[in-house]
C-alpha positions as CSV (number, residue, x, y, z in Angstrom):
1,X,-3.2,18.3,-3.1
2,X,-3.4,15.5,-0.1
3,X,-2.0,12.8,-1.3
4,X,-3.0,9.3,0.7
5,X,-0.8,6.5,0.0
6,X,-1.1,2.8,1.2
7,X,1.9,2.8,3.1
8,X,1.3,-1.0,4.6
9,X,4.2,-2.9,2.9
10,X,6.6,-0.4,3.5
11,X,6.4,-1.5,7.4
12,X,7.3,-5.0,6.5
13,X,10.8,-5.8,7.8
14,X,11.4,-8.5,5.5
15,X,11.1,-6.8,2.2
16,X,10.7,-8.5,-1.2
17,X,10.4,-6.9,-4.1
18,X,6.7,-5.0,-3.9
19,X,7.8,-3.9,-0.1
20,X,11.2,-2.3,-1.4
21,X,9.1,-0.3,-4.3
22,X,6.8,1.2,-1.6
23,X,9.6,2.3,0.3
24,X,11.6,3.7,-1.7
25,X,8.8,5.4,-3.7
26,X,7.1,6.7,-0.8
27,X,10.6,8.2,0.8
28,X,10.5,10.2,-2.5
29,X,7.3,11.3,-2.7
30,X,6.9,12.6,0.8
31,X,9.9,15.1,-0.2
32,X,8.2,17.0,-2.0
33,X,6.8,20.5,-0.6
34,X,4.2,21.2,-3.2
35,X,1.5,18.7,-1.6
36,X,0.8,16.8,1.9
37,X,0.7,13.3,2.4
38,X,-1.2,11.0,4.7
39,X,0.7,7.5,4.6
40,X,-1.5,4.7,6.1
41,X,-0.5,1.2,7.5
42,X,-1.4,-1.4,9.9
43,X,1.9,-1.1,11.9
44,X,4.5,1.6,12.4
45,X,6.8,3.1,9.9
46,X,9.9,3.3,9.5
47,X,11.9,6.4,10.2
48,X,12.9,7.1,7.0
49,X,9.2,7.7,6.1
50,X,9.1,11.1,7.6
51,X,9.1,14.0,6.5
52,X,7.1,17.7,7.3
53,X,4.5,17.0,5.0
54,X,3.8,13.2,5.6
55,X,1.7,12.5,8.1
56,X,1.4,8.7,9.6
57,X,-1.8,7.2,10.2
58,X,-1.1,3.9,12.1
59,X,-4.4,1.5,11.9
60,X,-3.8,-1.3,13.5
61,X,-6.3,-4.0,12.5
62,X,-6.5,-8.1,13.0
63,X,-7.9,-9.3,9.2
64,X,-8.9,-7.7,6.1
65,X,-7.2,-4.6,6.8
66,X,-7.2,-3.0,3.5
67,X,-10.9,-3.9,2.8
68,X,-12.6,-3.2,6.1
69,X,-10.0,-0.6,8.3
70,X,-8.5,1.2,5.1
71,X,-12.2,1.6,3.4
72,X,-13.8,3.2,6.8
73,X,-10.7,5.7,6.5
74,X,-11.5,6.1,3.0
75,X,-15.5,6.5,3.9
76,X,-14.4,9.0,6.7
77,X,-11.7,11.1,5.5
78,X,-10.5,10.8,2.2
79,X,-7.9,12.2,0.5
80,X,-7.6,13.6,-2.9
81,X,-6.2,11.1,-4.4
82,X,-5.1,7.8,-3.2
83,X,-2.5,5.4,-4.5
84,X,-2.0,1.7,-3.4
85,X,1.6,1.0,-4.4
86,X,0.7,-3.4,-5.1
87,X,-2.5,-4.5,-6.6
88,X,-5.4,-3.8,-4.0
89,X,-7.7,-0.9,-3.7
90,X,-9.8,-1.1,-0.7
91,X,-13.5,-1.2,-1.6
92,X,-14.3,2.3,-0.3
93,X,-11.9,4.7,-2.2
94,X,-11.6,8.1,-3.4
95,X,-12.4,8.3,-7.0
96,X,-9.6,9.6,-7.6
97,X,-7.5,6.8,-7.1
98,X,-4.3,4.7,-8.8
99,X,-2.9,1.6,-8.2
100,X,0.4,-0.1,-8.8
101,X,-0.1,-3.3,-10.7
102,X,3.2,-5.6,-10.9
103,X,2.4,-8.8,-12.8
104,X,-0.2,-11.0,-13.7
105,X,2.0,-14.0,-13.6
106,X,-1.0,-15.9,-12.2
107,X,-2.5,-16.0,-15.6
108,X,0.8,-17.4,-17.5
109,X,1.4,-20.0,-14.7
110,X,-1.7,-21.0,-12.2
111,X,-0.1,-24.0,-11.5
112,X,2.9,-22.2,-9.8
113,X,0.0,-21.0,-7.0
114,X,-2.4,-22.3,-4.6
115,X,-5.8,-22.2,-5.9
116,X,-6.9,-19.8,-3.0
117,X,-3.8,-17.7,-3.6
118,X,-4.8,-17.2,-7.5
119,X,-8.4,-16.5,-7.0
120,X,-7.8,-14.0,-5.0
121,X,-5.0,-12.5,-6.8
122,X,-7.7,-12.7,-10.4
123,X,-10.0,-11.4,-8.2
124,X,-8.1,-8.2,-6.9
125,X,-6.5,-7.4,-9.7
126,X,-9.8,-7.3,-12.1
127,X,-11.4,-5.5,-9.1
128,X,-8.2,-2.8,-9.5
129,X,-8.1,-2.7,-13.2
130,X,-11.3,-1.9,-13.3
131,X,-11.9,0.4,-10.6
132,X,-9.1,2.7,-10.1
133,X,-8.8,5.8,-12.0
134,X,-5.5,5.9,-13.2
135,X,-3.2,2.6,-13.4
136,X,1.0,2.2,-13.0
137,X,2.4,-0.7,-14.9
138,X,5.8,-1.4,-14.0
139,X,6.6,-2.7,-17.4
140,X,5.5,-3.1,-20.7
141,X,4.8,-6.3,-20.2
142,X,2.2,-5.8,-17.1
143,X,1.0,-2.8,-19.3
144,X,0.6,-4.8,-22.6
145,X,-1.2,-8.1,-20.1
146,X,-3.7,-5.3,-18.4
147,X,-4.9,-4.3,-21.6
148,X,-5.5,-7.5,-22.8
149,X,-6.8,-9.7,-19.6
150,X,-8.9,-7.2,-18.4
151,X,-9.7,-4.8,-21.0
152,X,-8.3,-2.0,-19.5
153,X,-8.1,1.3,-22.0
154,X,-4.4,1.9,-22.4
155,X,-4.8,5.7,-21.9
156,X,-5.5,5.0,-18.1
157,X,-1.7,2.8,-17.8
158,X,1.3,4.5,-17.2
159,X,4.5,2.1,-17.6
160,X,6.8,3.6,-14.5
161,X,10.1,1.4,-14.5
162,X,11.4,0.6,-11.3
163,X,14.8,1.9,-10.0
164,X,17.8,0.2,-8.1
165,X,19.0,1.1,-4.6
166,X,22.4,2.9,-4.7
167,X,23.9,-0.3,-2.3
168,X,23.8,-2.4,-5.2
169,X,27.8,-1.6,-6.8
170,X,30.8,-3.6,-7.2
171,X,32.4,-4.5,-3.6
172,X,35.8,-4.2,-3.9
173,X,37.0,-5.3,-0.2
174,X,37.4,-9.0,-0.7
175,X,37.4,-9.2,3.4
176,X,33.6,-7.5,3.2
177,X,32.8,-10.4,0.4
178,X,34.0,-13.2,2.5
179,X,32.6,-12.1,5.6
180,X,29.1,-12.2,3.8
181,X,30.0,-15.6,2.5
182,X,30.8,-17.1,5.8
183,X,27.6,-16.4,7.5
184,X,25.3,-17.3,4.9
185,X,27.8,-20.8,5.2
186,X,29.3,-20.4,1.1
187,X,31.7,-22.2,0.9
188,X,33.8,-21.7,-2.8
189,X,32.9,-19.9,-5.9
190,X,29.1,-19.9,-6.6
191,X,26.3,-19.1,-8.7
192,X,24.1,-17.1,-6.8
193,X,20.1,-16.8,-7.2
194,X,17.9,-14.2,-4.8
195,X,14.7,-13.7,-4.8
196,X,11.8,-16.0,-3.4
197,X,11.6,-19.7,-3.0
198,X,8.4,-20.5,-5.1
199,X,7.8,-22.8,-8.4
200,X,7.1,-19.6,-10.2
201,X,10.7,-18.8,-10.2
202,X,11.8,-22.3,-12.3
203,X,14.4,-23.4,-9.3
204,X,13.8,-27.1,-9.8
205,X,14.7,-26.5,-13.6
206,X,18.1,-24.4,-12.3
207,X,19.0,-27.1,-9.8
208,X,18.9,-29.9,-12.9
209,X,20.8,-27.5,-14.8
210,X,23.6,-26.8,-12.0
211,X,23.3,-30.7,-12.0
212,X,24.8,-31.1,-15.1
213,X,27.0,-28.0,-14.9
214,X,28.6,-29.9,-12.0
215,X,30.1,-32.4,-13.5
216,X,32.4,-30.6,-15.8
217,X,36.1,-30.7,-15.0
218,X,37.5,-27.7,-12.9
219,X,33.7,-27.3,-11.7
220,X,33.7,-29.5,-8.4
221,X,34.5,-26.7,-6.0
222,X,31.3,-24.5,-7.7
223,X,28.5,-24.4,-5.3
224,X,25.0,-22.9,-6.4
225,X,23.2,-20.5,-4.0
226,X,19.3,-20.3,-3.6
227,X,18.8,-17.4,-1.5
228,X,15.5,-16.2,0.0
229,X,12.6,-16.7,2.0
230,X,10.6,-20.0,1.5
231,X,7.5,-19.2,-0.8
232,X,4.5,-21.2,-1.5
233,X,4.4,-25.1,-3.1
234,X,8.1,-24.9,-2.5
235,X,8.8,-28.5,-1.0
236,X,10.1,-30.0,-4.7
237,X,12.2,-27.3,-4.7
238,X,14.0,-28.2,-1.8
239,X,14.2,-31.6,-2.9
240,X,15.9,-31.2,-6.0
241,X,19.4,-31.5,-5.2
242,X,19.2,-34.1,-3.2
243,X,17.0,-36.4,-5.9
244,X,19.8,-35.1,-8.3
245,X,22.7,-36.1,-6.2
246,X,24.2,-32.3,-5.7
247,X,22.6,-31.5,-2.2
248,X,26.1,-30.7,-0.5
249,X,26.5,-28.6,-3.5
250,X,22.9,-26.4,-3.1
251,X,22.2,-24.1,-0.4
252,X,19.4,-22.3,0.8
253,X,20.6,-19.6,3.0
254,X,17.1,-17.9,3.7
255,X,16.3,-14.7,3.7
256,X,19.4,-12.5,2.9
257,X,19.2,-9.2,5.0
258,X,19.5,-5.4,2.6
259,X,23.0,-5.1,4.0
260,X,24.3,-8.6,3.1
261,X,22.6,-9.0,-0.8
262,X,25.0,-6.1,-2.7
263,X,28.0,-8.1,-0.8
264,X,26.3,-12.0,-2.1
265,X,26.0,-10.6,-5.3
266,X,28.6,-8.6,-6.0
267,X,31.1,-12.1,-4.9
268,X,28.8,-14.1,-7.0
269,X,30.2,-16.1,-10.2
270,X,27.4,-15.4,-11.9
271,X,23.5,-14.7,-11.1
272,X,20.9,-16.7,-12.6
273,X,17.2,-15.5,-12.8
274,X,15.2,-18.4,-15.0
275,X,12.0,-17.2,-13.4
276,X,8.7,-18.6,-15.9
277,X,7.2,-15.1,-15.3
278,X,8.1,-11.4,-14.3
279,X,6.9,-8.3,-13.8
280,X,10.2,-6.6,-13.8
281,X,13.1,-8.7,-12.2
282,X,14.4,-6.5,-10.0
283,X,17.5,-8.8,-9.0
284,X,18.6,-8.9,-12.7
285,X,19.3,-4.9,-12.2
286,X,20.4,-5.5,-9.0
287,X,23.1,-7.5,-9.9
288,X,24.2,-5.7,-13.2
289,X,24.9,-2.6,-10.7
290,X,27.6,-5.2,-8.9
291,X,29.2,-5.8,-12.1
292,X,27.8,-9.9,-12.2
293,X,27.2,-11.3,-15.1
294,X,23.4,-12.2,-15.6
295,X,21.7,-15.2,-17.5
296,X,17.8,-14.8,-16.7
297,X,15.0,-16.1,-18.7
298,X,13.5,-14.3,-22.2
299,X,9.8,-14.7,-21.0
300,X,7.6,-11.9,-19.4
301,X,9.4,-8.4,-18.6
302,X,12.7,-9.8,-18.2
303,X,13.7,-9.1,-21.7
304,X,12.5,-5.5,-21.4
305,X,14.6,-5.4,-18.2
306,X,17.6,-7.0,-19.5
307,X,18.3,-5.7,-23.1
308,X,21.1,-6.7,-24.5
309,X,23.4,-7.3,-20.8
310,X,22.1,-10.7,-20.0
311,X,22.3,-14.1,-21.7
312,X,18.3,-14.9,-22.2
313,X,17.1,-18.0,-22.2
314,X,14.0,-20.3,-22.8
315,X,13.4,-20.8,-19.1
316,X,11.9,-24.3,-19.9
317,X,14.6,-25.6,-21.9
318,X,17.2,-27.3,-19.4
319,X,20.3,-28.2,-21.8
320,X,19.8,-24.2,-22.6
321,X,20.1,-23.1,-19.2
322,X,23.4,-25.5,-18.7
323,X,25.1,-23.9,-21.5
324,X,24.6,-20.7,-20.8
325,X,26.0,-21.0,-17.2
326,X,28.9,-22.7,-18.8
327,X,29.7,-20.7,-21.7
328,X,29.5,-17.2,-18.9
329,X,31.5,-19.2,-16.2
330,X,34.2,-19.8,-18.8
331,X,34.4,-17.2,-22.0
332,X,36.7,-14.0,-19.9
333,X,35.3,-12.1,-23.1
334,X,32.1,-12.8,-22.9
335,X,31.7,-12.3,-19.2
336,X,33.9,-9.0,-19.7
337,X,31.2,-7.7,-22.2
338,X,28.0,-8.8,-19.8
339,X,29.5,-6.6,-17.3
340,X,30.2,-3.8,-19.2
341,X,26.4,-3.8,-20.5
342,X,25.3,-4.4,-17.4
343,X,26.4,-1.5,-15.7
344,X,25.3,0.4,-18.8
345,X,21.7,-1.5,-18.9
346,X,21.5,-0.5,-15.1
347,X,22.4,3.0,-14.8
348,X,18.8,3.3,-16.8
349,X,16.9,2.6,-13.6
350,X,16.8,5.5,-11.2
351,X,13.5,5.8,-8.2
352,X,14.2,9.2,-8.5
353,X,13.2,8.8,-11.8
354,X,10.2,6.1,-10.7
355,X,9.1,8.7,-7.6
356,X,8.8,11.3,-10.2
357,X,6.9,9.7,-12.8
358,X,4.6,8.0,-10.3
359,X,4.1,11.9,-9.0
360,X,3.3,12.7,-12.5
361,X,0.8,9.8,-12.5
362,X,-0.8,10.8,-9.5
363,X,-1.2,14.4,-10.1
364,X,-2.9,14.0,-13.5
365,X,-5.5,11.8,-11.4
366,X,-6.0,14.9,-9.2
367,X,-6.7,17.1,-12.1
368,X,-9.3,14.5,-13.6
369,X,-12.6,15.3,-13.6
């Protein structure tokens, strides 16, 4: 079977969270002998995405790439089946076709989002739902929202779980920690979040929280860690600490490199993911694997993600979200028995298993008639 797979956010080199599932799915797939693969993208790939059956189709195109350039590929020379690994199928595609949906968190929260950002977003994703033949959900959650936004028929939606990289373990080399520390500019201990810089992520709501966490005794030296790139309708964010008087005390070290985020984490206090909505929560697993403790939010996928190695939270409730970071920070026991879950809760997420299943996905498309 030729297999044709929207490589295009695999070739971004400041990966998130949908760019590090296409690359480390696709680096799978294209191992496998039994089929060929045409892998198509607006800029070049990365070497790792080669293999003797993959074949790169580089497309370069100034707008509307997947719409416009990807379709007239599709209208050309199609492949069996297709699959778009985050939300979009172009409007010319194989009938045989699967997409990757990853949230609808647009739908729980539209005020975390510009207006133009969340039509389009309704927009593609109904356009997806509705036209592809097979869907991936990466969680129940997605799966269960799919089904009842758009109607989908459950038989067409596969829940494939993400996996976590193999750099994400405990760092024992205290010189490796430090280094990390000192050129991201962390000071002391710290309570680390990663992920993007955007409303939907409830980082005004943490700050207040570390607010009040900050004035406990023996806490003046802690230091909270906002980490990632800037997102969209971010600017309150920003100004949190200082309207709450802790703005030495927050930092916002930017993007954090793939090399640099196992050694942040793994030195972390604690991570902290109160995020309003998820599709998965990637860092939450992420972090387990470095043996952190976790306290994330009980909304959306997270709990499904989480199970029993995390302190959940109502992410809207502030005073919640203080205690918890204060009853982790200071209960050995507790924090003891997060780790120990944590590395338990995370050894379930493999992308070898993910590659596999999505394989699975796509060749029972193939065989549809």
């Amino acid at each position: 079977m030729h297999i044709g797979i929207d490589a295009s956010r695999a070739a971004v080199a400041a990966r998130t969270g949908t760019e590090w599932y296409s690359l480390q799915v696709i680096r799978r797939l294209i191992q496998d002998p039994a089929h060929s693969y045409t892998l198509y993208s607006r800029a070049p790939l990365p070497d790792e995405l080669s293999a003797p059956g993959a074949t790169a189709r580089v497309m370069p195109f100034p707008r509307l790439w997947t719409h416009v350039r990807l379709s007239w590929e599709m209208a050309r020379q199609a492949p069996d089946v297709l699959w778009v690994p985050a939300h979009v199928l172009p409007l010319v595609h194989p009938r045989r076709s699967v997409v990757t949906i990853h949230d609808l968190g647009y739908l729980h929260h539209p005020e975390s989002h510009p207006l133009r950002q969340r039509l389009y977003l309704r927009l593609s994703t109904a356009w997806s739902a509705r036209a592809a033949a097979r869907l991936i959900a990466i969680s129940q959650a997605t799966r269960d929202d799919l089904v009842r936004v758009h109607g989908v028929d459950p038989a067409r939606v596969t829940v494939v779980h993400m996996g976590v990289d193999d750099r994400f373990q405990p760092v024992a080399d205290p010189d490796a920690r430090a280094q990390a520390r000192e050129r991201h500019g962390i000071a002391g201990p710290y309570i680390l979040y990663l992920g993007t810089i955007q409303p939907r992520k409830n980082l005004a709501r943490l700050v207040e929280a570390f607010a009040r966490l900050a004035a406990d005794p023996g806490a003046e030296d802690l230091q909270l860690v906002l980490a990632g790139r800037r997102g969209w309708l971010a600017d309150d964010i920003y100004a949190a600490a200082e309207r709450l008087g802790v703005a030495g005390r927050v930092l916002f070290p930017g993007y954090v490199a793939a090399e640099d985020a196992p050694l942040l984490m793994a030195g972390a206090r604690l991570f902290v993911f109160p995020s309003l909505y998820e599709g998965f929560g990637m860092p939450v697993v992420e972090a387990m694997a470095c043996g952190v403790p976790v306290v994330c939010a009980n909304v959306g996928a997270l709990p499904e993600v989480a199970g029993d190695a995390a302190l959940l939270v109502e992410p809207t409730d502030t005073a919640a979200l203080t205690e918890a970071m204060r009853r982790t920070l200071t209960d050995a026991g507790l924090r003891r028995d997060l780790v120990a879950r944590g590395f338990r809760q995370a050894a379930r997420f493999s992308w070898d298993r993910c590659a596999a299943e999505t394989l699975a996905v796509l060749q029972q498309a193939g065989a549809d008639r």
